[in-house]
N, C-alpha and C positions, 0 to 999 in steps of 0.2 A: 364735395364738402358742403355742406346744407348752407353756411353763411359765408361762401365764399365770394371776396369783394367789397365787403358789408364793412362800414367804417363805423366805430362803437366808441363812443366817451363810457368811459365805467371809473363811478367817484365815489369812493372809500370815506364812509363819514366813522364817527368813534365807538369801538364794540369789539369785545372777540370774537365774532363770526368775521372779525377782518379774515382771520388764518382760508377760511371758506372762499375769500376774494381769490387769494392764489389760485387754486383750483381752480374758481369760474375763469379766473383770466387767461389760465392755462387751454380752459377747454373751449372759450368760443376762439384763441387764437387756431386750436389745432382744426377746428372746424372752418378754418380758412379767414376769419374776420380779424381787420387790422383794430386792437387795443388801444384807446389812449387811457392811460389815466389817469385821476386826480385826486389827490387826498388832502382832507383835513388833517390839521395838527393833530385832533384829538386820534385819529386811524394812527397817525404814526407813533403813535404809542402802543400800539397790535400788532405793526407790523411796519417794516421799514420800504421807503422807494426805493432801497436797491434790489430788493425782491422782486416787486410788481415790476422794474426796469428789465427786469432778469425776465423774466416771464415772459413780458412783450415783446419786447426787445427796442422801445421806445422809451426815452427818460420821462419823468414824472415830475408831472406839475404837483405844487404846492403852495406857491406864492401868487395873492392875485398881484405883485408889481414884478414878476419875473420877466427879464429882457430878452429870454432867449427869442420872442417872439418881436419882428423888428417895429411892428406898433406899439408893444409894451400893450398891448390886450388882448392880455391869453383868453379875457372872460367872455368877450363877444368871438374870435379866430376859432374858438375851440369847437365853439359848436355849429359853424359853418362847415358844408359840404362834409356831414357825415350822416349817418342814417338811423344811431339811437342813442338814447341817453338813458343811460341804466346807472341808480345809486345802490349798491350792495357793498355793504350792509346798509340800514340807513334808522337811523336811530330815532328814537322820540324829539329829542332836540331838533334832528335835520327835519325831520316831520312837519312841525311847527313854522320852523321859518320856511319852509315851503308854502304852508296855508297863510300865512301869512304879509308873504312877499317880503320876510329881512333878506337883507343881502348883506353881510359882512367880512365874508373870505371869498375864495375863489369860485370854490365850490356852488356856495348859493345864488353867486353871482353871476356864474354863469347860465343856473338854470332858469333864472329871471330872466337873462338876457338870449335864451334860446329861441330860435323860431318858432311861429306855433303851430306850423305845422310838423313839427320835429316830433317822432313817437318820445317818449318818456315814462320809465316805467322806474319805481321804488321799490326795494324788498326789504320790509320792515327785521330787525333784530332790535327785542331789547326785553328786559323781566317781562313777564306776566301780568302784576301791577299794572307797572308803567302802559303795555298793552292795553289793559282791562279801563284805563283810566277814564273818566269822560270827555279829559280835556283831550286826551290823544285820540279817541274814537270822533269826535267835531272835527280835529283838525283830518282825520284819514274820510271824512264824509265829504270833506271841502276840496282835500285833492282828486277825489273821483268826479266832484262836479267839475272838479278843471281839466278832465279827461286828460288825468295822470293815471296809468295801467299800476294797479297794487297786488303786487305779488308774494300772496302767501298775508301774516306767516304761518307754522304751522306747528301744532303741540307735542310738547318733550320734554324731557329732562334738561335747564337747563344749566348754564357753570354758577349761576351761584347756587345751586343743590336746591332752588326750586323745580316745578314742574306746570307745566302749563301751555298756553298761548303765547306764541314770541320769538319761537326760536326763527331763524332765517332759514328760508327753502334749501334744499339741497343743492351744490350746484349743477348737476344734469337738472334739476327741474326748473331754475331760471334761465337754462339755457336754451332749453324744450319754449321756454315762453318768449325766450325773442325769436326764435327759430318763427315760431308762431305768430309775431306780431307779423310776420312779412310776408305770410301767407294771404290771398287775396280770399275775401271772404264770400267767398260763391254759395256756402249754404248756411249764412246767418237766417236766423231765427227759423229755421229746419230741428224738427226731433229725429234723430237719429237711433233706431237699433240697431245693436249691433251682435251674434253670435261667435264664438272664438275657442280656439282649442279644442285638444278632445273631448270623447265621455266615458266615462269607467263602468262597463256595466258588471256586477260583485256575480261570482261565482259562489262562494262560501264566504264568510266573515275576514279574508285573508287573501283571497284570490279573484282577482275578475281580467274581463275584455275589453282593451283599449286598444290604442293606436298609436302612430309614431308622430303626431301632431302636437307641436311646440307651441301654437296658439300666437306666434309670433305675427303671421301676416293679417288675422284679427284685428292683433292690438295696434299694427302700424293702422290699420283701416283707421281705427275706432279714433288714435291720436292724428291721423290726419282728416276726419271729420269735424272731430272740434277746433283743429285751428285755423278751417274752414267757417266758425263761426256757428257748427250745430251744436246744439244739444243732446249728448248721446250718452245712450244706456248701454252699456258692455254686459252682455250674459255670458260667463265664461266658463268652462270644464275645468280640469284641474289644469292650473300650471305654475311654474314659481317666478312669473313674469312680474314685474309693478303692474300697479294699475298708471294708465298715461293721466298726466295731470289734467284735473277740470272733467274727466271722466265719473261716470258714476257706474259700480259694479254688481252685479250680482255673481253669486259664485253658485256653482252647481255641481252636482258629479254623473247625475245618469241623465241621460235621452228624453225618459219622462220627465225628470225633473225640467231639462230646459224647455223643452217643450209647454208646459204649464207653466212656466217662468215668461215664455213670450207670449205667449196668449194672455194671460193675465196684464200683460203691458203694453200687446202691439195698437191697442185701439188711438189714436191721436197722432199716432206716427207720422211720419212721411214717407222716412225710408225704413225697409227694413234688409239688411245684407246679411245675410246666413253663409258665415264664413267656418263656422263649427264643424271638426269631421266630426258628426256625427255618428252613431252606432246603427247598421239598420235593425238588429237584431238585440236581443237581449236573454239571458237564461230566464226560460219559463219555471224550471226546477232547482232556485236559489235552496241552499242548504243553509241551515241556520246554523251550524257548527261545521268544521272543518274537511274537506271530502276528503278520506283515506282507501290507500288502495285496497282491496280485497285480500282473502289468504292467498289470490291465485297471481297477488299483482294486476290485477285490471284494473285501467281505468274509469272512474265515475261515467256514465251514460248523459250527458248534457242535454236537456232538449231545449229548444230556439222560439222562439216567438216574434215579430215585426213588431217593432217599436213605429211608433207614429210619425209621420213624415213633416215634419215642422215646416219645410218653406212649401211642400203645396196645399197646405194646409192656411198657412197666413195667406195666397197668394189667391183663394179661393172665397177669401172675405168678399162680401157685398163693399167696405167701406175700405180697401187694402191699401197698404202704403206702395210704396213704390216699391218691389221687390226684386233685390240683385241674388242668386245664389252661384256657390262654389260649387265646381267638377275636382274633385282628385283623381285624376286616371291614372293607370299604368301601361295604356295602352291605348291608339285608336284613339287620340283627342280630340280630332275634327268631325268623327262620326261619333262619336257619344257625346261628347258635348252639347252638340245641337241637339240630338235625342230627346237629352236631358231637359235643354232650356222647353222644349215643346211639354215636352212629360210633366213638368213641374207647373205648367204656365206660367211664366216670368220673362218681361221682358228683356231681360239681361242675364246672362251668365258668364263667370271666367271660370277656364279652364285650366288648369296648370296638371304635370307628372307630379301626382303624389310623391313618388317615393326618392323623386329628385329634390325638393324641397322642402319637405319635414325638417325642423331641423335647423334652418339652413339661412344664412340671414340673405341670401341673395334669393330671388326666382324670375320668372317669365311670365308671360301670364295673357290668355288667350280671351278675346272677349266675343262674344257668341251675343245677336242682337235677330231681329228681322233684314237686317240688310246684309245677312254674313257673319264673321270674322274679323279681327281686326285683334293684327300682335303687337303686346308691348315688350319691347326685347327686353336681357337679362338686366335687371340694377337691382340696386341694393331694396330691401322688399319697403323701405319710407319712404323713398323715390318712388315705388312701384304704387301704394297705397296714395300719395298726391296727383298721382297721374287716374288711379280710378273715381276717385272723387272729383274731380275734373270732367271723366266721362259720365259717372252720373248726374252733376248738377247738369251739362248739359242736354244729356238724353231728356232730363227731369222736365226742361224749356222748351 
């Protein structure tokens, strides 16, 4: 469980993205972190503490002169020996008195009264106006000089049948950011590419050549490089993955396309990790209408052509970044892997059984260097992708 251990204040100011609180409370308890939390009057008009009690399974504060605490100071106890302070939702109102140090409920009083080194992060809900405002854009300029983390928000449709900037993060995507705030930041201010998924190379207007690649151990890559603190460009094949938060993406569908996708980008890099199964081939004889079989029943005659080899191509720069590529084997992974890592020139490669993890949210994963070998056993493939980031920042040193 990603935040298992991890002791969280989460404090519900006034908004209907309250209903949203459930959920996040839901989701970083099942991700193992112990909940507390605490509302304003104006939240318990969205949604009641027997809910969020329900959820945690810890009663709920709401009163700053509540006794259940034997000092009678819930404001200063609460945020002692825990490890975040998340407001979701957190309104224009609470916004304010943040920037401005009021403290008149529980709520603001204990964020005043929190340590400083305590992380703290907001996720704004409220109209698009109110967002757009200038008094609300000073006061959210003034919590980032107080390195207070602002999350989100992000544009939509919202309940009162406007549409715009305002709405509150989803709750997987402020969970993805505390997850994140607790990651050690080994590749701050690193640019990061990153390759991912398959590539579709078209047969006719209706038919082409792919793969059984889900693009999933990419996008752990790519999400566990930036909460590593990089900067990373995701180049991705088709897939109907999210893009991971604070990511920036390019979408692609053939070989060449991504190929001229990284080229175009990889100059300034650092790294670049070519996690794409790639296509090595492509139809030389694309038909521009539909291929049908013959009167005799035959099939179309296909001819092939080598599509261009992306990472020994990056890897072959005068100015290269730091180059990791992917092995999908189905066989023989300790002799073609190294093969590979030589053939490519790179000095990193991991190895995994293609056809055992396509797919698949677990894998394994073999890492091929000058010095050998070196296996990372089976876990879950975001386990797997913080642990390779890990080995490249330090290869990188």
């Amino acid at each position: 469980m990603e935040l298992a251990g991890k002791r969280i204040v989460l404090g519900l100011t006034g908004g209907i993205a309250c209903y949203k609180a459930a959920e996040l409370a839901r989701g970083l308890s099942k991700s193992g972190a112990s909940v507390q939390v605490v509302m304003t009057q104006a939240a318990q008009q969205f949604i009641t503490p027997v809910t969020m009690q329900a959820l945690t399974g810890k009663p709920v504060f709401t009163d700053q002169w509540d006794a259940r605490i034997d000092n009678n100071m819930p404001h200063i106890d609460l945020t002692r020996d825990i490890d975040a302070l998340l407001i979701a939702p957190c309104s224009a109102d609470f916004i304010a008195k943040l920037a401005h140090g009021q403290c008149d409920d529980l709520l603001s009083t204990l964020c005043l009264a929190r340590p400083e080194a305590l992380p703290m992060m907001v996720a704004p809900a409220m109209n698009v106006e109110m967002w757009q405002n200038p008094a609300t854009q000073r006061n959210v300029r003034q919590l980032k000089e107080d390195r207070i983390g602002i999350l989100g928000p992000e544009a939509g449709e919202q309940a009162c049948g406007e549409t715009g900037m305002g709405r509150m993060l989803e709750p997987v995507r402020i969970q993805e950011e505390i997850v994140a705030a607790f990651q050690p930041k080994i590749m701050a201010g690193k640019r990061v590419l990153i390759t991912a998924g398959p590539t579709f190379e078209p047969i006719d207007p209706v038919r082409g050549i792919t793969n059984l690649s889900s693009g999933k151990m990419g996008y752990a890559i790519a999400r566990a490089a930036r909460e590593a603190g990089a900067d990373v460009l995701l180049v991705s094949g088709p897939t109907a993955l999210p893009t991971p938060h604070g990511v920036q993406r390019i979408n692609v569908q053939t070989a060449e396309q991504m190929y001229d996708v990284v080229m175009s980008h990889v100059s300034g890099q650092d790294v670049f990790i070519a996690v794409a199964a790639v296509a090595d081939w492509r139809v030389a004889n694309v038909s521009e209408q539909k291929w049908k079989k013959d009167e005799h029943g035959n099939a179309p005659q296909l001819q092939f052509e080598l599509n261009q080899d992306i990472l020994a191509d990056v890897a072959a720069l005068p100015n290269k970044p730091y180059c990791v590529g992917f092995a999908a084997e189905s066989e023989q992974l300790l002799r073609n892997g190294e093969a590979k890592r030589k053939r490519k020139g790179v000095p990193l490669l991991v190895g995994n059984i293609g056809h055992r993890t396509f797919g698949k949210d677990q894998n394994e994963l073999m890492l091929f260097d000058d010095n050998g070998h070196t296996h990372l056993p089976l876990a879950d493939k975001q386990k797997l992708a913080r642990q390779l980031i890990a080995e490249i920042s330090r290869r990188m040193h």
